[in-house]
N, C-alpha and C positions, 0 to 999 in steps of 0.2 A: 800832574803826572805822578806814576808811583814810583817810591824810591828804589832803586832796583843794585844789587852787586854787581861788581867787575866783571864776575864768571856772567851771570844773568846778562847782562848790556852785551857784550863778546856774542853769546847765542841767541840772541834776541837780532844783533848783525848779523850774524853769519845766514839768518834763516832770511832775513831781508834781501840781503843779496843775491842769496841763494833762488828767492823766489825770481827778484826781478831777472835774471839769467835767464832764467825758465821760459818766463813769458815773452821776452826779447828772443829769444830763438823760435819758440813757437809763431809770435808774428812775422817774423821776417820769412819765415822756411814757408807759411803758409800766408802769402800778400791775398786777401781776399775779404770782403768788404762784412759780408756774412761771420766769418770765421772771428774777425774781432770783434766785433759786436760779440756773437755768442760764446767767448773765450770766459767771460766775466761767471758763467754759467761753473767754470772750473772752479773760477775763485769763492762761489758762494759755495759749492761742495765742502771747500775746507775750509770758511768759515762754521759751515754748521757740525763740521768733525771737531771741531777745537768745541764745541757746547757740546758733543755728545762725549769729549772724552771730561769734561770738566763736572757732567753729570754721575760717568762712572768714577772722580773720587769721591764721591758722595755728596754731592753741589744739590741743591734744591730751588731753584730760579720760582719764584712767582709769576711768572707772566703766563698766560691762560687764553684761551678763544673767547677774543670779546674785551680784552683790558688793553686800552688803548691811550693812555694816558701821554704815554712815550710820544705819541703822533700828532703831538700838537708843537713840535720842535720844527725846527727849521731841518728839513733833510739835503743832504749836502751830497751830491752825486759827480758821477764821471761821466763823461759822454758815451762809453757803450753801455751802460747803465741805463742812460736815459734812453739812449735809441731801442735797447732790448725793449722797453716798457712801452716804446710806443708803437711799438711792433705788435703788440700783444693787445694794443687798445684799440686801434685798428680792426681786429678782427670782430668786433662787437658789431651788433648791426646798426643803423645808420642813426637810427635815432636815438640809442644806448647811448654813442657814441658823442652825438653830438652836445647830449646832453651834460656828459663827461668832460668834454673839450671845454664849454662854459663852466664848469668850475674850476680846471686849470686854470683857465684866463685870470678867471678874479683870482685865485691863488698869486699868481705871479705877477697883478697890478699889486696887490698886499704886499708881496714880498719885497717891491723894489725900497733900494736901499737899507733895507730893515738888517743889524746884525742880529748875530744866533740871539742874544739876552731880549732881544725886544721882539724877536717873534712867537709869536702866541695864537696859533690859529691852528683847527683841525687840517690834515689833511687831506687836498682831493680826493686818493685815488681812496679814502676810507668808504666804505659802504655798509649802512647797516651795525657801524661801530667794529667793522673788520675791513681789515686789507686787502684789496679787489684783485691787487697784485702778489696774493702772498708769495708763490712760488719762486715769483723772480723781483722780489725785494730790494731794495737796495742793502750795498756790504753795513752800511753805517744803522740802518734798521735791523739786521740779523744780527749786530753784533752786542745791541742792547738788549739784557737780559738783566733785571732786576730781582737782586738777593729777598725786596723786603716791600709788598707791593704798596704796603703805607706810606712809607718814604714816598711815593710815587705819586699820592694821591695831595701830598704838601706842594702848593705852588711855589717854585722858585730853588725846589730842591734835587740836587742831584739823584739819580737812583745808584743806591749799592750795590757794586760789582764787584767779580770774582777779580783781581788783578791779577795771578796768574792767565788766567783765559785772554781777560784785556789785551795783556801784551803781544800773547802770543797771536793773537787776530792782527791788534795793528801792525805787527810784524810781518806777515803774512797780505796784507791788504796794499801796503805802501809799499810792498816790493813789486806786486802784480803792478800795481799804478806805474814804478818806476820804469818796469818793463814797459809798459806801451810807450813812455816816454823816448825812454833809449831806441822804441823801433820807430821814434817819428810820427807817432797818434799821441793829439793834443792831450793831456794827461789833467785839467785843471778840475776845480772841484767848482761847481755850481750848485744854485739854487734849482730845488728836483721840479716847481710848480713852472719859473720860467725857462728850464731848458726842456720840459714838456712841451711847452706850448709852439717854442720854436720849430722841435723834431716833428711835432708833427702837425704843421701848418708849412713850415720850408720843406716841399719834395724834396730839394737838393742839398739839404742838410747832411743828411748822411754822407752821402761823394765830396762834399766840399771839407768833415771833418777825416775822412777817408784820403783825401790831397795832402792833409796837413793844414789846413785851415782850425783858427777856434771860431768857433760856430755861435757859441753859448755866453751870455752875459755874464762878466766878473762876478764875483760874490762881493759885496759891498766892503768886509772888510778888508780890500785889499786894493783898495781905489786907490 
């Protein structure tokens, strides 16, 4: 984590807090099953304002259409995250689709019990060496933007980031999270390949993380 000031840490809360207010009023004022699911749809707007304002102080990110280096992590998602995505995979026709479904699978036979350090595998929804899903990404894929695309191409090595931008996303990200919490939707972070498989093989998935149920298997390191 980067080392940050009294002043910085102070705004870095206040914007956390600030966020999760936000989204806890918006859930609560709007109980509807749709609406949170597609709330996250907000919160990726202001993750991609925090990289369009970090580009206008003169940022220069290497990541490019077609470099996908980054996608062999373990992606770590929420559950209107994953419902949005399986919302949208769904819509393919049946045999796209099915065909899609059997890479999940094996994704999230791979992924079981696997932490972040020991996972090392492409991800599903890649196609063609690009994200099938770009539009509606997950926050943890939008927020990765690598200063140095070398670095990137070393296994086992972090990629260079902006730390200003960093913060201000995870700032921004975990307060959205903490809202859906505060309004009563399961808030936990999961593995993206098996809370896919779940969303969209359990019809009743969505209503039951909609009741308040976790739907979605732990992430291993927290067994």
């Amino acid at each position: 984590m980067f080392d940050l000031t009294d002043d910085e840490r102070d705004r870095l809360n206040s914007t956390r807090e600030s966020q999760a207010k936000k989204y806890r009023q918006q859930l609560r004022m709007t109980r509807n099953k749709t609406f949170a699911i597609n709330l996250v749809r907000n919160l990726y707007s202001q993750v991609d304002t925090q990289v369009v304002r970090a580009k206008e102080r003169g940022l220069q990110f290497d990541c490019t259409s077609g470099c996908n280096f980054c996608c062999s992590l373990r992606v770590e998602v929420v559950p209107p995250e994953v419902f949005l995505i399986a919302r949208e995979l769904r819509k393919q026709p049946k045999q796209d689709f099915e065909i899609q479904l059997k890479k999940i699978s094996a994704q999230a036979s791979y992924a079981n019990g696997l932490n972040m350090g020991r996972y090392d595998r492409p991800c599903a929804l890649l196609k063609d060496g690009r994200c099938s899903v770009y539009d509606i990404r997950p926050s943890m894929c939008r927020k990765l933007n690598s200063l140095d695309v070398e670095a990137c191409r070393r296994p086992g090595t972090d990629a260079p980031e902006d730390e200003q931008m960093v913060s201000n996303i995870a700032a921004i990200v975990v307060g959205a999270n903490e809202g859906y919490g505060q309004a009563k939707f399961p808030n936990d972070s999961h593995e993206l390949g098996q809370a896919l498989w779940v969303a969209l093989t359990d019809e009743k998935a969505e209503d039951r993380w909609f009741s308040g149920d976790t739907v979605f298997q732990a992430l291993p390191d927290s067994y």
